[in-house]
N, C-alpha and C positions, 0 to 999 in steps of 0.2 A: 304688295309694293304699291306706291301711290303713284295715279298716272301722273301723264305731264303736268296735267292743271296744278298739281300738286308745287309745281316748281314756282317758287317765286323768286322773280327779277332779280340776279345783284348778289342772294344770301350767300352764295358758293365758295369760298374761298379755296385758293391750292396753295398748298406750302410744296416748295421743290430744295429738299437740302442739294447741294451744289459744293460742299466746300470740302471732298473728297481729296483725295491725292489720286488716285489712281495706281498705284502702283504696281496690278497685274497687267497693263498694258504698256507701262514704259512709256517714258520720253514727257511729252506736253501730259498733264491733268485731262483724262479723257473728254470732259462736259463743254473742254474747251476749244477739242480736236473741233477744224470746218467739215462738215457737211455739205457741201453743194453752197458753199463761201457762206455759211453760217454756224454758229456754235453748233453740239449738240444740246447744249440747256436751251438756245434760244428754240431747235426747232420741238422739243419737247412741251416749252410752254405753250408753243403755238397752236398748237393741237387743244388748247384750252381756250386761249385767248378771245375767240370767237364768240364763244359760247354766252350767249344774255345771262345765263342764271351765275356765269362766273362774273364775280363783285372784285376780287383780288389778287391775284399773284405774288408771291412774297418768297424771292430766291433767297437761300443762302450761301454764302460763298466766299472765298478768301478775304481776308480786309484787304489786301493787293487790288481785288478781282471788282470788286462793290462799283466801280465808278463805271468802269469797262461794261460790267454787264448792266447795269441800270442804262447808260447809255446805247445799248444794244437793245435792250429788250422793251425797250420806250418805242421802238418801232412797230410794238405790237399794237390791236387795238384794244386794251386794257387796263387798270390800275395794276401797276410794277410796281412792288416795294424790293431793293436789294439790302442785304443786312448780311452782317457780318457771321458769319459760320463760326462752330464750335470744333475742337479736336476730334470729335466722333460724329456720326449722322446722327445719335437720338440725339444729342443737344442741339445739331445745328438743326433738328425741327423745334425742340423748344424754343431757340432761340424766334425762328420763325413765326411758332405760333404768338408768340408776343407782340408780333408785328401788325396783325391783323385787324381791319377794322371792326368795329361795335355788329356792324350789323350782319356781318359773318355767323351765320347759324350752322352750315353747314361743311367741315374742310375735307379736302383731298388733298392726300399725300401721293408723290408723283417721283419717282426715282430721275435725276434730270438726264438717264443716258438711255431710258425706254421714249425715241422719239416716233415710233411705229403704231400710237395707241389710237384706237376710233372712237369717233365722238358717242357714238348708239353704249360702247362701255362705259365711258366718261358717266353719262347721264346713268346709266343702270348703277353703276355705285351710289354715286349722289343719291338716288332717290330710293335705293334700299338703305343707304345709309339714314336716310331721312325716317323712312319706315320702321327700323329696325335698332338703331343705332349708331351700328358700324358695320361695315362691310366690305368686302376684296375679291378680288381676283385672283380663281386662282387655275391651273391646268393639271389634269389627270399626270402622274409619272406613266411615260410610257415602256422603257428601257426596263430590263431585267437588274435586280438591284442586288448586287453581293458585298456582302463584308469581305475589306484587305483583310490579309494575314503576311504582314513581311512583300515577298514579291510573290505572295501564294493567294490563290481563289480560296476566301472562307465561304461561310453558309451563305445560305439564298435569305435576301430580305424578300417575305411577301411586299407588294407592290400595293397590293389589295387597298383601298378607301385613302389610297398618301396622292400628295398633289403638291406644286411645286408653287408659290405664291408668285404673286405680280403685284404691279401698281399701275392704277391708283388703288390709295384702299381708302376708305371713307369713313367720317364720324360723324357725330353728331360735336359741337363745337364744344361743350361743358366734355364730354366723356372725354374725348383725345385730351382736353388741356387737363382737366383732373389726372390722368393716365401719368402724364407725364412729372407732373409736378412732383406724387405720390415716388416715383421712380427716382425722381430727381435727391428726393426728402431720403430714401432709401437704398440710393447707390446702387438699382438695381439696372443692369442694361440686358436689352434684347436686339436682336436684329432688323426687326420691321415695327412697325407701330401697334399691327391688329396684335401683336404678343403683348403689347403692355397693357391695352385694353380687357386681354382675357386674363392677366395676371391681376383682373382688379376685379375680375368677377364677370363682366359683361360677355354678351354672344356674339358671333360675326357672322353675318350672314354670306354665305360662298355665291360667288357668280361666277361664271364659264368665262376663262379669258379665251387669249388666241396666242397659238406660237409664234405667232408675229410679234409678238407685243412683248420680243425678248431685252436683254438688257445688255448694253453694248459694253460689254466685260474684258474680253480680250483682244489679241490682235485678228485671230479669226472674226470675232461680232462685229469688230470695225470692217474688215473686209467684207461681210455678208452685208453691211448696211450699206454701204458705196453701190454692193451693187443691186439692192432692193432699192435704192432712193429713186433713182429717173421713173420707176412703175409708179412708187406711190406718189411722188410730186405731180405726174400726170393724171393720176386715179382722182386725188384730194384738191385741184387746183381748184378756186372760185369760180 
């Protein structure tokens, strides 16, 4: 993996597709549930926003949502692009990666409802990304894993070498946009980004995420975050 010196100024860009519905939580689009009187997209970018070697941020999101959240996320200190979301998250990254400027060499893709993420990860993608290609985050399964049968326990799935993915996951800027286009060309869809990468041939290099760095899915993840935020607003403040 290349040290820091490796990292240059700006190249970084994140794409955050945003223009979900949310429908396992009910009610408002989760990305836009407040947090401690802010989105969760905004407090998701934020955790980027900082960062010298991040050059871009480029949400995607309702065509409603685009003025809203440009204006919200203009509070960061950053380049903001908001852009109009697709009916699925792989397009509303394509749509995204579209957005990005020239000198974007390297993107991460950033689920906008994982606002728990540390910067020391942030940077370990990017720079395996840089290194390797592509690269993600991901967590060992810890739970014992059975196949349903009806309202019946079937067999045991071994656990053995499975791991549950996160974000961000990282590219290098030619591979993710080729990935997608090729997919796009081919009507094929997957669920996170580093799948389309390996359905084009490429490796991904695995990095250790953290169970913190879970993704605010239900009504339990919203209540688990409410009451994780006052620690890490205090942990993470300048």
């Amino acid at each position: 993996m290349h040290d820091n010196a490796a990292r240059a100024e700006g190249d970084v860009g994140v794409v955050i597709p945003a223009a979900g519905e949310g429908k396992r939580m009910g009610g408002r689009r989760k990305q836009f549930k407040l947090l401690d009187g802010k989105t969760l997209l905004y407090r998701s970018a934020a955790s980027f926003a900082s960062l010298p070697e991040i050059g871009c941020i480029v949400v995607a999101v309702p065509a409603s949502e685009t003025t809203r959240a440009a204006r919200e996320l203009s509070e960061l200190p950053a380049d903001i692009v908001a852009v109009e979301g697709g009916s699925t998250r792989q397009e509303s990254v394509r749509l995204a990666l579209e957005a990005l400027p020239t000198h974007v060499e390297i993107v991460l893709v950033h689920d906008a409802v994982r606002p728990f993420i540390e910067t020391p990860a942030i940077r370990a993608v990017a720079d395996a990304a840089r290194a390797h290609g592509a690269a993600a985050l991901a967590v060992p399964v810890v739970d014992t894993l059975r196949r349903r049968e009806g309202s019946r326990l079937g067999e045991t799935v071994s656990r053995e070498d499975l791991v549950g993915m996160q974000t961000p996951q990282g590219f290098r800027r030619e591979l993710i946009v080729e990935a997608h286009r090729s997919a796009w060309a081919n009507r094929r869809h997957a669920t996170d980004d580093v799948s389309l990468v390996v359905d084009a041939g490429a490796q991904v290099h695995l990095i250790d995420g953290s169970p913190l760095n879970f993704k605010v899915t239900t009504s339990d993840d919203w209540e688990l975050a409410r009451i994780l935020w006052p620690a890490w607003k205090r942990d993470h403040s300048a």
